[in-house]
C-alpha positions as CSV (number, residue, x, y, z in Angstrom):
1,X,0.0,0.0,0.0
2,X,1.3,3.6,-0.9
3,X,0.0,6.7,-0.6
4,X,1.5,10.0,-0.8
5,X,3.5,12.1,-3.0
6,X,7.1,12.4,-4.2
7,X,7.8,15.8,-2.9
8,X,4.6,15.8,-0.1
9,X,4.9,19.9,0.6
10,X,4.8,21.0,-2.7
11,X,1.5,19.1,-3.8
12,X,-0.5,20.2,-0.7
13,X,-0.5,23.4,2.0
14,X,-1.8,23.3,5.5
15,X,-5.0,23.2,4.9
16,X,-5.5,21.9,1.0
17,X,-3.9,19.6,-1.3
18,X,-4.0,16.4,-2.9
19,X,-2.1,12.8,-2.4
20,X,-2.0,9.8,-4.5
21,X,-2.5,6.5,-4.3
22,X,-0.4,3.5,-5.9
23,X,-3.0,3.4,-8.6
24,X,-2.6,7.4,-9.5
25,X,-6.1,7.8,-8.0
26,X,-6.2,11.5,-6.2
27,X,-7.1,11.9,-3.0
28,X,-7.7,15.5,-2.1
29,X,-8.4,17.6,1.4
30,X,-9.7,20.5,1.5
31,X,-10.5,22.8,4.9
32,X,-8.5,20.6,6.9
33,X,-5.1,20.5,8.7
34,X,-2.7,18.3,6.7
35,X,-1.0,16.9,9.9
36,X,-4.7,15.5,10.8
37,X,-5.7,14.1,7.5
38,X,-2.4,12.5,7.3
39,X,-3.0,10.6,10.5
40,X,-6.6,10.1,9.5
41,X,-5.5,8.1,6.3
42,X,-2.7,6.1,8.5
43,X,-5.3,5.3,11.6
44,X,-7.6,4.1,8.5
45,X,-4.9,1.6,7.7
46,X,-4.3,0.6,10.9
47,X,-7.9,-0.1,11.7
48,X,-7.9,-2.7,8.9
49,X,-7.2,-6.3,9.5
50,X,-3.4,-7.2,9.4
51,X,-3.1,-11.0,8.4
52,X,0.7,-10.1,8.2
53,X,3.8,-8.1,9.5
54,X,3.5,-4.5,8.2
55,X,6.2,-1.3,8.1
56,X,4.0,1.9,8.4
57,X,5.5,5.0,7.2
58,X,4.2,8.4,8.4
59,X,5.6,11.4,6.9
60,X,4.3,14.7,8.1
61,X,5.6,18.1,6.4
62,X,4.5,20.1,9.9
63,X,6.5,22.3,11.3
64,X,8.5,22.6,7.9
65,X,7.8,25.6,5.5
66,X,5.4,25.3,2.7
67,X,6.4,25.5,-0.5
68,X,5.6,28.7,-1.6
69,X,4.3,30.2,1.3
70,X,7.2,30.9,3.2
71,X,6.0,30.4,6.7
72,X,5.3,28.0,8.9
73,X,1.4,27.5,9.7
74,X,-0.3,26.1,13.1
75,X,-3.1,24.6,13.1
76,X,-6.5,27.2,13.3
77,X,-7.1,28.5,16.7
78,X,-3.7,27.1,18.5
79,X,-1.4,29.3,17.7
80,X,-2.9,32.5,20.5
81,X,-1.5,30.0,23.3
82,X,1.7,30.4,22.7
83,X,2.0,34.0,21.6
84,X,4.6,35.0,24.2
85,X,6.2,31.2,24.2
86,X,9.7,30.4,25.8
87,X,12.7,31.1,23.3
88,X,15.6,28.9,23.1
89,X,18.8,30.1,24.4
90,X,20.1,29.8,21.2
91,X,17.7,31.6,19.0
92,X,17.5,34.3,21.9
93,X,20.3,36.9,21.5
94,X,20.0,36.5,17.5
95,X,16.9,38.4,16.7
96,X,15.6,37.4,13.2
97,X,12.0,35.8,12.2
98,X,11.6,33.6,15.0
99,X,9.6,36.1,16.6
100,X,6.8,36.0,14.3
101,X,7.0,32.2,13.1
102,X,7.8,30.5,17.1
103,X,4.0,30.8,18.2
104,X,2.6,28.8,15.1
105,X,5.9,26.3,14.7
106,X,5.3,25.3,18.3
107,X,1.2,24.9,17.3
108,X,2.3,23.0,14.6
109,X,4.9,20.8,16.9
110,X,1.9,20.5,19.4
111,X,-0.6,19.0,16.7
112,X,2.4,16.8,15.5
113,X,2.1,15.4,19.2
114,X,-1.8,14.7,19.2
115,X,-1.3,12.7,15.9
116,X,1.4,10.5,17.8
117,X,-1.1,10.3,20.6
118,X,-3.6,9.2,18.2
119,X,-1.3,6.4,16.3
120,X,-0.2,4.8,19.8
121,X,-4.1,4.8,20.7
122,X,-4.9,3.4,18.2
123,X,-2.4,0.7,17.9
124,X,-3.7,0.0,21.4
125,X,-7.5,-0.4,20.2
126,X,-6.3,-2.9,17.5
127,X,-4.4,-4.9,20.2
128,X,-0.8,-3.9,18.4
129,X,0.7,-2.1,21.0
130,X,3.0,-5.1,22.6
131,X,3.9,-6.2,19.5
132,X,4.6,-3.6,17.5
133,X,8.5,-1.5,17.5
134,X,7.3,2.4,17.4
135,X,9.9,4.9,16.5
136,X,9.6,8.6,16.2
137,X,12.0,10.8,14.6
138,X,12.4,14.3,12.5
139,X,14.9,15.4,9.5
140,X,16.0,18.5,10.7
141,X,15.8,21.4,12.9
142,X,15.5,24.8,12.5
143,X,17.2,28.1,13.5
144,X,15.3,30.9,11.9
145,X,17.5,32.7,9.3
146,X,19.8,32.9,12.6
147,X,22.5,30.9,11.2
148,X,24.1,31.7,7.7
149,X,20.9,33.6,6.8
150,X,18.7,30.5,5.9
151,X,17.2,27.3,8.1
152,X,18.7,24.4,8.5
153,X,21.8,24.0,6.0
154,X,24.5,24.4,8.6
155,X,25.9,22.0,11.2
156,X,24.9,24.0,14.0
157,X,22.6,21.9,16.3
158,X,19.6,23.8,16.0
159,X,19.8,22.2,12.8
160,X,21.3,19.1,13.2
161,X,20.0,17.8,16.5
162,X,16.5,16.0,16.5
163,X,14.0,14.1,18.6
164,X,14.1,10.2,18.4
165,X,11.9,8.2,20.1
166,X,11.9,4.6,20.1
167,X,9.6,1.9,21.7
168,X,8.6,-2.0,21.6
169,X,8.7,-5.2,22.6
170,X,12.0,-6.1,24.8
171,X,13.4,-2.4,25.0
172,X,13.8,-0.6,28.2
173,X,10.9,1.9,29.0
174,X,11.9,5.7,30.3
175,X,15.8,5.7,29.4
176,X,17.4,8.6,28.3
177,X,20.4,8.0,26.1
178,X,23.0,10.4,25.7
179,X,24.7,9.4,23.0
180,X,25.1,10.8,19.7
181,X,23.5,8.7,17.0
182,X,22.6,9.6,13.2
183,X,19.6,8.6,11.0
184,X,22.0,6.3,9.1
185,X,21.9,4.3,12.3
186,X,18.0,3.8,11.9
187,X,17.1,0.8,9.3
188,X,19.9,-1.4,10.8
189,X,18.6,-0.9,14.7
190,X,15.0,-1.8,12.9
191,X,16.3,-4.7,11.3
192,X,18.4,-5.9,14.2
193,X,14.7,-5.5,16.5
194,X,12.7,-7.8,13.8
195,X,15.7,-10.5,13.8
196,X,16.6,-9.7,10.4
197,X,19.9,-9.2,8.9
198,X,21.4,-6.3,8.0
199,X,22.6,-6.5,4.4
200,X,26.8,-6.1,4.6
201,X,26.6,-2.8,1.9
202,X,24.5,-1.2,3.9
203,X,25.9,1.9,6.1
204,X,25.3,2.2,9.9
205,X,25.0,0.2,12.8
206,X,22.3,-1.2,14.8
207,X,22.0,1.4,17.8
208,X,20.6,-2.1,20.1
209,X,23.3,-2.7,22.0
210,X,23.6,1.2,23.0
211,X,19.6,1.1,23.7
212,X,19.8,-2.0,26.3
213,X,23.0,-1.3,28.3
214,X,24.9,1.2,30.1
215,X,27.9,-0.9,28.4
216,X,26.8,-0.6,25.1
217,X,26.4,3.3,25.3
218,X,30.2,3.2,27.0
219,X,31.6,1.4,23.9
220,X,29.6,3.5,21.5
221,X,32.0,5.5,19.2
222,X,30.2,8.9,20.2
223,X,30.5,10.6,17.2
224,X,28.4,11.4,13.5
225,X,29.5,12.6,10.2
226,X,27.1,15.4,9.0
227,X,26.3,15.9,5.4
228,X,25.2,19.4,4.5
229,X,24.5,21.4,1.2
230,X,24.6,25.3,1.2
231,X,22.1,27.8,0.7
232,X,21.5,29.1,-2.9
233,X,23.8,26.6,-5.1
234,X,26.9,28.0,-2.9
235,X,28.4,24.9,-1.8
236,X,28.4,21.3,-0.3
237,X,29.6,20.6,3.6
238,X,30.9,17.7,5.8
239,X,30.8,17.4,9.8
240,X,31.7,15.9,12.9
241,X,29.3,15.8,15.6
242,X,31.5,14.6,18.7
243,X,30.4,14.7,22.2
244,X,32.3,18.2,22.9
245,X,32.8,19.4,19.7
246,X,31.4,20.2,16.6
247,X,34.2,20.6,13.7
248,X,32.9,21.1,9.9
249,X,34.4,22.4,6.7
250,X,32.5,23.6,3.4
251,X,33.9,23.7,-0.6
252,X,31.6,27.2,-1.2
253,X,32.6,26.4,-5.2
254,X,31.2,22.9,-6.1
255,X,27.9,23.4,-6.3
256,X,25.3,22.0,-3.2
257,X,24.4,19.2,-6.0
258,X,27.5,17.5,-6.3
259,X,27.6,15.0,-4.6
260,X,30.9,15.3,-2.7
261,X,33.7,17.9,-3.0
262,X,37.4,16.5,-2.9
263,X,38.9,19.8,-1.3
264,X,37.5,21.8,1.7
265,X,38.4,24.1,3.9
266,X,37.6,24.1,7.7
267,X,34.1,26.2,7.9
268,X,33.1,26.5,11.6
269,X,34.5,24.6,15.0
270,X,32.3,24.8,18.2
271,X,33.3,23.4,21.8
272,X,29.9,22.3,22.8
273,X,30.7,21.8,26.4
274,X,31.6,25.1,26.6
275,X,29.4,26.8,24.4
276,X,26.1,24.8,24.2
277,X,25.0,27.6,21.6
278,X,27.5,27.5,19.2
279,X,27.9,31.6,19.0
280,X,31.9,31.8,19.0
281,X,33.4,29.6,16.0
282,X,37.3,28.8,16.9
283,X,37.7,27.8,12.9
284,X,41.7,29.2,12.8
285,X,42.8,30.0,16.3
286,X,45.9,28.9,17.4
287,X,45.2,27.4,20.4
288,X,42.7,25.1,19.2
289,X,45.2,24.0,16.6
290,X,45.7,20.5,17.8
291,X,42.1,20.2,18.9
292,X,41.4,20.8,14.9
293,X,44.0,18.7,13.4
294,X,42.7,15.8,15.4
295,X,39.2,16.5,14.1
296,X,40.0,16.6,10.8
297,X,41.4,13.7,11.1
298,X,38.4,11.8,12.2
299,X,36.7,13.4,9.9
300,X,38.3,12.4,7.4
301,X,38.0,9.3,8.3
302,X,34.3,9.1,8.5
303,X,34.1,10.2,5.1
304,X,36.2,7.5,3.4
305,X,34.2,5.3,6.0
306,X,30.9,6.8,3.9
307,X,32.2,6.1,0.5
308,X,33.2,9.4,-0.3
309,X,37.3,10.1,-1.5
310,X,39.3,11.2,0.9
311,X,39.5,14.7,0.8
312,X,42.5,17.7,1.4
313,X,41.5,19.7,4.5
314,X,42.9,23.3,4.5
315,X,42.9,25.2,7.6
316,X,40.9,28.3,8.2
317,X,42.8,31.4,7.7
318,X,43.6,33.0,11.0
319,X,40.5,35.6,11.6
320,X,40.8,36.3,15.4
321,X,43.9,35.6,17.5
């Protein structure tokens, strides 16, 4: 079963649009919240008998822009509670159009919440509940124009760092894991859960071992390479998430469609412990130099690891001493 679109937000708006199913037959909305008639469609599907073993793929455009709109929209009548709403600490000393967009991005967030309420309910209802893996996850983040004058095309957190839920049959309830983990890590840890083997050229690991014990998470490399492209056609970037430290470089020449670059130069370089909101980039200074050379090397390494070649690396020119 398939229903949908290739690219979902540019065939439908918040409160309009059509979908189609594997047939090509349209299915259109009208005067209702896309976020709600997305879930009503998968609750439909849920409520139907299931003879066999089923993947059920959700994907909701909310909070993310429209296409042509420009804006983030809440649902009708949610957006008034949160009109004065808390600000992140790193959105809040970097004015830009989070002011007017925060009150109906965290309507949106909040409707994005009642559908997962509705999906687990229902799963209940149908008795699917105990046997069923649930996992809950997002793309990207967003920082408002505050970072590089667009979104999400950096590898600042506020872009990078995401929800991710996961729940099911022989996982530990209420744990809080600290590690870092990327999407790539997401089909394998299915796979692994189901007792199913994860093909040898596929990328990632299963994140299992990290979910069930404290000795997985201590033998968990804690580290994720970042793929980013830039704003406008200006360029393609790599990354290194790492537990303190966020080191990422950018070729602002090839092009955001190419597919890799095989020279950068170091872009931004954040020590996370020390500055949780990544507003002073050490990208050059001296004193960090061995901090950065030992990044890039890691990086580098994750990239060969990914399939790219192995890029050169060339430092950032000395801005600030």
């Amino acid at each position: 079963m398939w229903e949908g679109a290739n690219v979902l937000e540019r065939t439908t708006h918040p409160y309009y649009g059509t979908i189609w199913d594997r047939e090509g037959k349209e299915m259109s909305f009208k005067d209702q919240y896309r976020v709600d008639f997305l879930t009503d469609r998968a609750v439909r599907f849920l409520e139907q008998p299931q003879e066999k073993p089923f993947f059920l793929y959700i994907s909701q455009p909310e909070p993310h822009f429209q296409n042509d709109l420009n804006t983030v929209v809440g649902p009708k009548g949610m957006t008034d509670k949160y009109q004065n709403p808390i600000v992140p600490s790193d959105l809040s000393s970097l004015p830009d159009v989070w002011q007017q967009q925060l009150p109906d991005y965290y309507a949106a967030i909040e409707r994005i919440d009642q559908s997962v309420g509705r999906i687990v309910e229902t799963l209940g209802k149908q008795d699917l509940l105990d046997n069923t893996i649930f996992l809950f996850t997002s793309d990207h983040g967003c920082h408002f124009g505050t970072r590089e004058n667009n979104y999400k095309r950096t590898p600042h957190d506020s872009s990078i760092r995401i929800p991710m839920l996961l729940a099911g049959p022989g996982l530990p309830a209420n744990r809080r894991i600290g590690s870092i983990v990327g999407n790539i890590n997401i089909t394998p840890t299915l796979l692994d859960l189901c007792g199913l083997q994860t093909p040898a050229s596929m990328k990632g690991r299963s994140m299992v071992s990290l979910i069930n014990s404290l000795d997985g998470e201590a033998a968990w490399k804690n580290r994720e390479l970042i793929q980013f492209s830039q704003t406008n056609n200006t360029g393609i970037g790599r990354a290194i998430r790492a537990a303190d430290w966020t080191y990422s470089v950018a070729n602002p020449t090839g092009g955001s469609e190419a597919p890799f670059a095989t020279s950068y130069t170091e872009y931004v370089m954040f020590n996370n412990a020390e500055d949780p909101c990544q507003l002073l980039n050490l990208a050059g200074r001296r004193q960090y130099k061995e901090t950065s050379e030992e990044l890039r090397k890691l990086l580098k390494g994750l990239i060969a690891h990914s399939g790219d070649p192995v890029p050169e690396i060339n430092p950032a020119r000395l801005l600030y001493p």
